[in-house]
C-alpha positions as CSV (number, residue, x, y, z in Angstrom):
1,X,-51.3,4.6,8.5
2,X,-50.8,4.0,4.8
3,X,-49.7,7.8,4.5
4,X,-46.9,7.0,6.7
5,X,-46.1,3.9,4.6
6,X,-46.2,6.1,1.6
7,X,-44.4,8.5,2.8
8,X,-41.2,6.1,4.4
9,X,-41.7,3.8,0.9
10,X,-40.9,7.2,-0.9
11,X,-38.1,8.3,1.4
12,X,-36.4,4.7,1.0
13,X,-36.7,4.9,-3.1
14,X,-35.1,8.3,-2.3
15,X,-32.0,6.3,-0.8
16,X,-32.0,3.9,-2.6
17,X,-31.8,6.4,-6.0
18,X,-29.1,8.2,-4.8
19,X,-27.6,4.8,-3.8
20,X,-27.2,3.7,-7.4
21,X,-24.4,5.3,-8.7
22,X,-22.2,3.7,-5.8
23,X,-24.0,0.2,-5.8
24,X,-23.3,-0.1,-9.5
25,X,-19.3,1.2,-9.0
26,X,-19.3,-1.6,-6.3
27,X,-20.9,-4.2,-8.5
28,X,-18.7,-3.3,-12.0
29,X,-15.3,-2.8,-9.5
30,X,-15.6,-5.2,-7.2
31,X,-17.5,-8.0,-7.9
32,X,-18.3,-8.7,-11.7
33,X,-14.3,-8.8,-12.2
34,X,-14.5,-11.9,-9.9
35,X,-15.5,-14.2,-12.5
36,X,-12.1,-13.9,-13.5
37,X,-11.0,-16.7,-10.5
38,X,-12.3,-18.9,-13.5
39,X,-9.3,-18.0,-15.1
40,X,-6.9,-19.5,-13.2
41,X,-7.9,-23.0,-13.8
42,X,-7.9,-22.4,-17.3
43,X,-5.7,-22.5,-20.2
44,X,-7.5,-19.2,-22.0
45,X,-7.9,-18.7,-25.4
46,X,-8.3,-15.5,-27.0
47,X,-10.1,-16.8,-29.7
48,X,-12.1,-19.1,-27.1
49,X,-13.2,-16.8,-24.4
50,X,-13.3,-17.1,-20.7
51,X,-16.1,-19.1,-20.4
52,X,-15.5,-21.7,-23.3
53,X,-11.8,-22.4,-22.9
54,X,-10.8,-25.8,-21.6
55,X,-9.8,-26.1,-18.0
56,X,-6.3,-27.6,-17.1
57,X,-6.6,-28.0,-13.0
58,X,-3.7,-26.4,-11.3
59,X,-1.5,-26.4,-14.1
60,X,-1.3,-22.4,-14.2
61,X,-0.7,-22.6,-10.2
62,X,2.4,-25.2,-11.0
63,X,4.0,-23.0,-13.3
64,X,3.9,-20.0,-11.3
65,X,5.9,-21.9,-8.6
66,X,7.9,-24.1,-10.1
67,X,9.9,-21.2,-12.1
68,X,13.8,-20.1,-11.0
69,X,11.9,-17.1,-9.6
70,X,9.7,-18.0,-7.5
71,X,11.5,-18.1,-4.4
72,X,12.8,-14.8,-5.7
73,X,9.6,-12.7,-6.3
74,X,8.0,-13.9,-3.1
75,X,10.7,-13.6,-0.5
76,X,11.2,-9.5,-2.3
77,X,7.2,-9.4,-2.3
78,X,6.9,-10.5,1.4
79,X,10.4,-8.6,2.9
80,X,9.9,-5.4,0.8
81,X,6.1,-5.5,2.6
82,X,7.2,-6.1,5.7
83,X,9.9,-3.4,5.7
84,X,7.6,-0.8,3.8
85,X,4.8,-1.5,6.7
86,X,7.2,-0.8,9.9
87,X,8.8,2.4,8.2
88,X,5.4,3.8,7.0
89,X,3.8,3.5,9.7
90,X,6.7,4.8,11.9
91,X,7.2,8.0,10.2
92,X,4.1,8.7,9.4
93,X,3.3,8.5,13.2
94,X,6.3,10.9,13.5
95,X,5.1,13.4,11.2
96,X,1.5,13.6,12.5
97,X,2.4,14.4,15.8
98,X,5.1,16.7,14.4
99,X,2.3,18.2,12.5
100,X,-0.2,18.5,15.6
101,X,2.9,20.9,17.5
102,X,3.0,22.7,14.8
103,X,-0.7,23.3,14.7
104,X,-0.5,24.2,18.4
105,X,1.6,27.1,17.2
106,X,-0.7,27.8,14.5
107,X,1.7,27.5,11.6
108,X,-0.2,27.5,8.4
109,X,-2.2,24.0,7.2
110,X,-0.4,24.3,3.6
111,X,2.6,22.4,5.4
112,X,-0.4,19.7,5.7
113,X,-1.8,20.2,2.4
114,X,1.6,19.3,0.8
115,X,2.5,15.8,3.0
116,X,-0.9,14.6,0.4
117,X,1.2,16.3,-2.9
118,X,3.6,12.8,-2.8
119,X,0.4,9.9,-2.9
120,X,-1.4,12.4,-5.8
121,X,1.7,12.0,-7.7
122,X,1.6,9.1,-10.1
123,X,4.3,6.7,-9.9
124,X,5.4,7.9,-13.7
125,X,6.2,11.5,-12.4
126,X,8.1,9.8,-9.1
127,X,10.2,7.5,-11.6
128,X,11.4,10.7,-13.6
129,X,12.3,12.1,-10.3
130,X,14.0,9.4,-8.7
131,X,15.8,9.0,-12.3
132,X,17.1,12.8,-11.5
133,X,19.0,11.8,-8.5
134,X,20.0,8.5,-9.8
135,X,21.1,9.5,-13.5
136,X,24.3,7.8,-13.8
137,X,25.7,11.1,-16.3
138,X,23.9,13.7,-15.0
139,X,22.4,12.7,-11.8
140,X,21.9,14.6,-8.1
141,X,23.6,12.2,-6.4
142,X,26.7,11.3,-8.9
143,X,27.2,15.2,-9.3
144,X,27.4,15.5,-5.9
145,X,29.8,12.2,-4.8
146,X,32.1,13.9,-8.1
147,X,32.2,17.1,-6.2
148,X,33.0,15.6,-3.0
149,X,36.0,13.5,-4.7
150,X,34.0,10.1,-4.5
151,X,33.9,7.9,-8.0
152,X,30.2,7.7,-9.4
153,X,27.7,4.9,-9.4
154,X,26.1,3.5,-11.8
155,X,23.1,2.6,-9.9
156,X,20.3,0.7,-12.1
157,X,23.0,-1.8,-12.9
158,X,24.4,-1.9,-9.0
159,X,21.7,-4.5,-7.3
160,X,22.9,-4.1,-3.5
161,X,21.5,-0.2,-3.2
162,X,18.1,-0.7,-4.0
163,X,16.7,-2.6,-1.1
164,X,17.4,1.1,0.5
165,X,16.5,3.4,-2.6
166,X,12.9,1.2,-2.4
167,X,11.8,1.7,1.2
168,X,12.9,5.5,1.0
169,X,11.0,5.9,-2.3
170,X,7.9,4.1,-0.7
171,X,8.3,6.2,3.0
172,X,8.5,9.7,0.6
173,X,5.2,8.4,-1.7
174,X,3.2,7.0,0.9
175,X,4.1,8.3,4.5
176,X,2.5,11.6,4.1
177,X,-1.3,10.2,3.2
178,X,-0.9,7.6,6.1
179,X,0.0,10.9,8.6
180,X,-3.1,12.6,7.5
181,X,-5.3,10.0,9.3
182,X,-3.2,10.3,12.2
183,X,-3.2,14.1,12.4
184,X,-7.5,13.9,12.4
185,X,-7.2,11.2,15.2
186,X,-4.8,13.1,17.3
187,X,-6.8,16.5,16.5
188,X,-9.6,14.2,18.5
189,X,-7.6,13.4,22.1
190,X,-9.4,15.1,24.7
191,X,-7.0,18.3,25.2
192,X,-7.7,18.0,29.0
193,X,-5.5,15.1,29.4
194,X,-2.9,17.0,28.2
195,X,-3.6,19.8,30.3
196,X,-3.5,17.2,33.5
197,X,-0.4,15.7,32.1
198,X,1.7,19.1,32.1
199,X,0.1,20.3,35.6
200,X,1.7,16.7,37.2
201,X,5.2,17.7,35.5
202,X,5.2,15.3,32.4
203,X,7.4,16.8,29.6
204,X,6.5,16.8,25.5
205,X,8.0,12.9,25.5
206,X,6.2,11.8,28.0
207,X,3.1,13.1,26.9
208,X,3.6,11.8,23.5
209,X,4.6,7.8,24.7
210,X,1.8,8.2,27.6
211,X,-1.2,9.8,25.9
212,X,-1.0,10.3,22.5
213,X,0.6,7.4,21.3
214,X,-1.4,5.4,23.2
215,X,-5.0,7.2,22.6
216,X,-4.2,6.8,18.2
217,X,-3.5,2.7,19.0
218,X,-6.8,1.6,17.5
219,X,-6.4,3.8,14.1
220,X,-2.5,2.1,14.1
221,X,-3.7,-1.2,14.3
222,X,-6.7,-0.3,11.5
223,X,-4.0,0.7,9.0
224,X,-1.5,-2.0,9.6
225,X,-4.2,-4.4,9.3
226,X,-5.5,-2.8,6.4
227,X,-1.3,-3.1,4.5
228,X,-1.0,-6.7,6.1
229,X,-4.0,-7.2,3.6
230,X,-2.1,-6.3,0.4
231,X,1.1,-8.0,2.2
232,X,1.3,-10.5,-0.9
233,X,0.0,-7.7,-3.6
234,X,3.6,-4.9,-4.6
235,X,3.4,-1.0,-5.9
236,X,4.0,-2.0,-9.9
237,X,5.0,1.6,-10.3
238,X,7.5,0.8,-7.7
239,X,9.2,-2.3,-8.8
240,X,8.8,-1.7,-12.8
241,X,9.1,1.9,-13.4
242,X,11.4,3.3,-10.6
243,X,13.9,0.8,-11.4
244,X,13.4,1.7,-15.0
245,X,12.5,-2.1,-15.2
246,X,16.7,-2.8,-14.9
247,X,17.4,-6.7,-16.0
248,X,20.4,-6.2,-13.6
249,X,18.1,-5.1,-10.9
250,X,15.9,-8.5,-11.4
251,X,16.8,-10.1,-8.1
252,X,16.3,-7.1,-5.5
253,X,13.2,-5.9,-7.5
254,X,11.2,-8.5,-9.1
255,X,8.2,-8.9,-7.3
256,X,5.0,-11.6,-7.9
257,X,3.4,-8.5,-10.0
258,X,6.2,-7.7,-12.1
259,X,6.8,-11.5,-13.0
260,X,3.0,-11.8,-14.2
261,X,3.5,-8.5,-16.0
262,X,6.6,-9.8,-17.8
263,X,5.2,-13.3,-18.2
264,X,2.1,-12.2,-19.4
265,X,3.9,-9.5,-22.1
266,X,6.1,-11.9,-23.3
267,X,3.6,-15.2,-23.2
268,X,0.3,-13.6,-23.1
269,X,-0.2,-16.2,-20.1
270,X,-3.9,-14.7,-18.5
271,X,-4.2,-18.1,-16.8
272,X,-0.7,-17.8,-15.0
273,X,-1.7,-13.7,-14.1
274,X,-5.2,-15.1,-12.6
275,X,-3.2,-17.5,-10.7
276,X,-0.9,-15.7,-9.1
277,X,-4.0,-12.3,-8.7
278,X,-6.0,-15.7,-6.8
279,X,-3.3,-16.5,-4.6
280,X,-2.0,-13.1,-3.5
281,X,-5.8,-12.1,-2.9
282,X,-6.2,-14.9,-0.7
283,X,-3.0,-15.1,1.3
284,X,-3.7,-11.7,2.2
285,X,-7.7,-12.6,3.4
286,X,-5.9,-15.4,5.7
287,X,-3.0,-12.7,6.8
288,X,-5.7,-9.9,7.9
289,X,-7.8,-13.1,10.2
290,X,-5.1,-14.2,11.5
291,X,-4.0,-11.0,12.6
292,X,-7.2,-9.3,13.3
293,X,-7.5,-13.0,15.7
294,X,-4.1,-11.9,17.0
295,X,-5.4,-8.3,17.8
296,X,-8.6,-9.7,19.4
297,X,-6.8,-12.0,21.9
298,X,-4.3,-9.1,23.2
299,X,-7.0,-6.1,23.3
300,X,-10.2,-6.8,21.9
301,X,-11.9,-3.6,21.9
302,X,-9.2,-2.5,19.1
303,X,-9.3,-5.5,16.8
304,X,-10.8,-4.3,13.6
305,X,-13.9,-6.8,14.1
């Protein structure tokens, strides 16, 4: 008896060794930074520190809202979101089951390979690129309106295109990751429903809108619950580097986390950044209950708990 004790004590010190390395990423990642909530009740000091600078309330909440931007940033944060969320989702639903008839004709996997080459690509490389169609002088897109007799645009300085150049910079960066998860839970339908399907006469379509679409619902509503989460949060690399951080671009593209970024460059303002880091992380706790709750009452066997 206190063999086998031994033996299971030494097996769980085992785990728990191995464990380490990921409890401690967890603990320095995830939890030590929350001290920083402090922050937004306080007016910080450098010189101070966190933990001995004077508190001042709601103040840092105040000023975050009461600026000329604020309706500004959040109504881009929350309709850029919502936009980004429905078109992701939706093409990368399309390309997955693309992608699974094209494995059915065993076309080689690099094609899947390359939908993950967009989200390894850092949002630096994607701002160079998107600046090589975009390049008022020399760009893709102006060479090609001037061969085509059209006049050409000078587009970081023209504020009504870029509510479309955003989503189709987001779909292109994003959409192939999301269809990867798609592709491994369509790879696990049961192929004799599909084989049933095609013996009563049902065509590609309606095998797709009968059985696969709705066999991959749960994984759907995972991920959209999973973006709803970051609904309030924005891509930085998005908003600030794309737009090549464009002053005439402010209203389509400022967004809660380029406003801290600016305000916290230009007035070293850590409170105001912890403030606005506070709110977005908990608007988005409240957005993923409430629709989690919303998932639960319609179909609870695919609400994500």
């Amino acid at each position: 008896m206190v063999t086998n004790k031994k033996q299971q004590h030494s097996k769980t010190l085992s785990l728990f060794l191995i464990a380490i390395p990921g409890i401690a990423y967890l603990l320095i990642n995830n939890y030590i930074p929350m001290l920083g909530i402090l922050l937004a009740f306080k007016d910080y000091s450098f010189i101070k520190g966190p933990f001995l600078s004077e508190w001042n309330g709601l103040e840092n909440f105040t000023f975050l809202f009461q600026s000329d931007n604020a309706w500004i940033m959040v109504r881009n944060t929350l309709c850029y979101n919502v936009v980004f969320i429905i078109l992701t989702t939706a093409t990368a639903i399309f390309i997955a089951i693309l992608m699974n008839e094209v494995n059915k004709r065993t076309i080689s996997k690099f094609f899947q390979a390359s939908l993950l080459l967009p989200n390894l690509v850092s949002m630096v490389i994607v701002s160079y690129l998107v600046y090589a169609f975009l390049n008022p002088e020399t760009g893709l897109l102006n060479n090609t309106l001037e061969a085509l007799g059209f006049s050409a645009i000078n587009w970081y300085s023209e504020p009504k295109y870029w509510p479309y150049i955003l989503p189709i910079v987001n779909v292109w960066k994003n959409a192939g990751y999301a269809s990867i998860v798609y592709i491994g839970s369509i790879s696990g339908i049961d192929a004799s429903m599909y084989e049933a399907a095609r013996i009563d006469g049902a065509g590609k379509l309606k095998q797709i809108f009968s059985i696969t679409i709705p066999q991959i619902k749960s994984t759907v509503i995972i991920m959209v619950l999973m973006s709803i989460g970051r609904i309030f949060a924005s891509d930085f690399g998005l908003f600030y580097q794309v737009p090549m951080d464009s002053g005439a671009l402010y209203n389509v593209t400022q967004t809660i986390d380029t406003y801290v970024y600016r305000a916290l460059m230009v007035n070293n303002d850590v409170g105001m950044a912890s403030a606005a880091a506070l709110i977005q992380s908990t608007v988005g706790f409240i957005l993923v209950l409430s629709a989690n709750g919303l998932v639960r009452k319609i179909d609870k066997e695919n609400s994500l708990f």
